[in-house]
C-alpha positions as a Markdown table, in Angstrom:
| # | Residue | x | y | z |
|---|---|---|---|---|
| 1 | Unk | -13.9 | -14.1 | 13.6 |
| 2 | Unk | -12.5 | -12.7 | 16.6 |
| 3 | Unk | -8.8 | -10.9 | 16.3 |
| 4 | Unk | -7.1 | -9.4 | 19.4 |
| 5 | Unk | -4.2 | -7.3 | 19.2 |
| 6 | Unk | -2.9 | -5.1 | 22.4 |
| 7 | Unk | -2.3 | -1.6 | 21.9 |
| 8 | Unk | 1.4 | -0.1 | 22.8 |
| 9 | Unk | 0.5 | 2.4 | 25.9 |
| 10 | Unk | 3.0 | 4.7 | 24.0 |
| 11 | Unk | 0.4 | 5.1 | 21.1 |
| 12 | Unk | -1.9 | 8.0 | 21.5 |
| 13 | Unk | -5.1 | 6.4 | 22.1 |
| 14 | Unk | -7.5 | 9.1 | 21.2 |
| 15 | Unk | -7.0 | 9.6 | 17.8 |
| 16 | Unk | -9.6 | 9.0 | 15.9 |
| 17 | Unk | -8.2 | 8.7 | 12.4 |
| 18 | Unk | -6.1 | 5.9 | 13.6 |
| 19 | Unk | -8.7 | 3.7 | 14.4 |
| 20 | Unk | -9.1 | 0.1 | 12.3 |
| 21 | Unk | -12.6 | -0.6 | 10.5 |
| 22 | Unk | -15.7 | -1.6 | 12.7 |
| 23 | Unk | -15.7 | -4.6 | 11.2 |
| 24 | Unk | -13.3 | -6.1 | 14.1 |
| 25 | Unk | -14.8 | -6.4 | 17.6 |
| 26 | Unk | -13.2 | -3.4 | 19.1 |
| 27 | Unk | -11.3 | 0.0 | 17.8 |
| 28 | Unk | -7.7 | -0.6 | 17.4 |
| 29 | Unk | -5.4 | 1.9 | 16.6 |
| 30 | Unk | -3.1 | 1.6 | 13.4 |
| 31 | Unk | -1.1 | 3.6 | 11.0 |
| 32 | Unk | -0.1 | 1.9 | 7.4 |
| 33 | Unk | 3.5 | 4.0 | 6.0 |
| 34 | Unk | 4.1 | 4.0 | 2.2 |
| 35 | Unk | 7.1 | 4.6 | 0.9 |
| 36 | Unk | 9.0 | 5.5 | -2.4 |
| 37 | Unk | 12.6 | 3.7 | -3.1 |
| 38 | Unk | 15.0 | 4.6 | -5.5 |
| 39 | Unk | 15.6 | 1.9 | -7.8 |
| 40 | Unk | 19.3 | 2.2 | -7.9 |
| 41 | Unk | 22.5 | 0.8 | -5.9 |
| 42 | Unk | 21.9 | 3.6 | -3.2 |
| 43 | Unk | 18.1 | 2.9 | -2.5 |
| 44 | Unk | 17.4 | 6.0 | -1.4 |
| 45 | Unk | 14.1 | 6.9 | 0.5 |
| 46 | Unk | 12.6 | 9.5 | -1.7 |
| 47 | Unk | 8.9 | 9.9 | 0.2 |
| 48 | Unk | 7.0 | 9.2 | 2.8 |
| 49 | Unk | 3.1 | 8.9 | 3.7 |
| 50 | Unk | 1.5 | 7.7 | 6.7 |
| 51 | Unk | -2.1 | 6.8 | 6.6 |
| 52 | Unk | -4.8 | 5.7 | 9.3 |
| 53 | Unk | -5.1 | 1.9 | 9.2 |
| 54 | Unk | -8.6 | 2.6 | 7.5 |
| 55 | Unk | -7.3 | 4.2 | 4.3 |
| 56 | Unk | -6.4 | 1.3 | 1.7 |
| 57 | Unk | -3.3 | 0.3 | 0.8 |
| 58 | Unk | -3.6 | 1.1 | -3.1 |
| 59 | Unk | -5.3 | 4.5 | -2.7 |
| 60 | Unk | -2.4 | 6.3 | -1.9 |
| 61 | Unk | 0.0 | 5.2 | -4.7 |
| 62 | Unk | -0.8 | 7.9 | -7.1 |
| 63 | Unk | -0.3 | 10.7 | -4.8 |
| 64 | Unk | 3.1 | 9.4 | -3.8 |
| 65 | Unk | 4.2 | 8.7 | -7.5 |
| 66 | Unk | 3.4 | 11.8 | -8.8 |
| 67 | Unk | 4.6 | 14.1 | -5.4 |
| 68 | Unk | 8.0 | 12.4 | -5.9 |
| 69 | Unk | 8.2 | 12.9 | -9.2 |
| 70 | Unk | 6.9 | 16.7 | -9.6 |
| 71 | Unk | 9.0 | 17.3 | -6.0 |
| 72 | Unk | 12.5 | 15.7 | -7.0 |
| 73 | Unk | 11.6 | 16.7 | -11.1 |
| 74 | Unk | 12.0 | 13.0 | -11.9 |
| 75 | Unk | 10.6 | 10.7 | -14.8 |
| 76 | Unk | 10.8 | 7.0 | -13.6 |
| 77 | Unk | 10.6 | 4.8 | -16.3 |
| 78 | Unk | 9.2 | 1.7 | -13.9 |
| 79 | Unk | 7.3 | 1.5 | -11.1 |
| 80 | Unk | 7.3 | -1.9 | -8.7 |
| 81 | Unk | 5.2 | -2.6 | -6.3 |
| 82 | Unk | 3.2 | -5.6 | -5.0 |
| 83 | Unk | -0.2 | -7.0 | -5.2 |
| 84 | Unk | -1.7 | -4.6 | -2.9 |
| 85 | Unk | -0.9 | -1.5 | -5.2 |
| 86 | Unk | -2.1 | -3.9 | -8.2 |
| 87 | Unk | -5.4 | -1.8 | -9.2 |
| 88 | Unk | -6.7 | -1.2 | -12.5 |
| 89 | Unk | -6.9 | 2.3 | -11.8 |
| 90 | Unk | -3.5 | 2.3 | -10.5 |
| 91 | Unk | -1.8 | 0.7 | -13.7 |
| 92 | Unk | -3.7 | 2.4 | -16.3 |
| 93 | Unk | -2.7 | 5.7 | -14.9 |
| 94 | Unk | 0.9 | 4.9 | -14.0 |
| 95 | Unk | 0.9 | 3.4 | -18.1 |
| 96 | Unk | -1.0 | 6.5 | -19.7 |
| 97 | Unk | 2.4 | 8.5 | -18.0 |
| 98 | Unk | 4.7 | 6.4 | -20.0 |
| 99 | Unk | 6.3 | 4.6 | -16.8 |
| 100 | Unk | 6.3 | 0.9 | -17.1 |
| 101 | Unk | 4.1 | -1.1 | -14.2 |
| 102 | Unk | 5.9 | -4.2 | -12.8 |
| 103 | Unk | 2.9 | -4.5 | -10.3 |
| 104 | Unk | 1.0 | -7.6 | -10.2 |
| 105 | Unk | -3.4 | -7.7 | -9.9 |
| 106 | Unk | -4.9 | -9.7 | -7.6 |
| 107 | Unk | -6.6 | -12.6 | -8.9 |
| 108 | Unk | -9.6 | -12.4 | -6.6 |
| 109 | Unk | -11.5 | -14.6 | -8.2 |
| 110 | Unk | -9.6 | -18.0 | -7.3 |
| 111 | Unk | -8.2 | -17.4 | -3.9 |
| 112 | Unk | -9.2 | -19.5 | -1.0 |
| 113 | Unk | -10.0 | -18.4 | 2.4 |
| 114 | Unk | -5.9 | -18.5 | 3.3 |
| 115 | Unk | -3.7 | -18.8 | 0.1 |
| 116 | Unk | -4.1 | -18.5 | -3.4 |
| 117 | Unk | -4.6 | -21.2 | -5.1 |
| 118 | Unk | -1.6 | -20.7 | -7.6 |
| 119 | Unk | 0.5 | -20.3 | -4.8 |
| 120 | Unk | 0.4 | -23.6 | -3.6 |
| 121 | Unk | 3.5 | -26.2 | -4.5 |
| 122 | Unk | 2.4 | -29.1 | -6.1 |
């Protein structure tokens, strides 16, 4: 499997933690943001994390929950996110807070190589 990409020359090109796994052909440089949204009319950006492309997606989820909520002295009573942030880990600790999860878990077991197969219409 070969994937090219191009790099932006405005991207700093020797920074290390930016770098994508070695599983692709050569280094490519990456950042994944995360953020925190206010459920309400306003939608208000409450926190932010950037991460090097080789952190995954679900790790940081914790982290930001609980810095939003000890930083702006909040108790959320749901959290929403998507498949990605879907670990076991991730709802059971969100759930042993009292905050409801609205986050779905990946069904890894009956995907195929491009959709799931659920997904498909019929």
């Amino acid at each position: 499997m070969h994937l090219s990409r191009s790099i932006s020359p405005s991207i700093n090109q020797s920074s290390k933690q930016a770098l994508f796994p070695k599983c692709w052909d050569e280094p490519h440089l990456g950042y994944q943001t995360h953020y925190v949204v206010d459920g309400g009319k306003s939608r208000i950006i409450m926190n932010v994390l950037v991460t090097p492309a080789e952190v995954m997606e679900n790790q940081p989820m914790l982290d930001l929950l609980w810095r939003t909520r000890f930083r702006w002295k909040l108790w959320p009573r749901q959290v929403t996110g998507d498949t990605k942030y879907g670990t076991e880990e991730n709802i059971v600790a969100i759930e042993n807070q009292h905050i409801r999860a609205y986050v779905a878990l990946a069904d890894n077991d009956h995907r195929t190589e491009f959709f799931s197969f659920g997904s498909l219409p019929l």
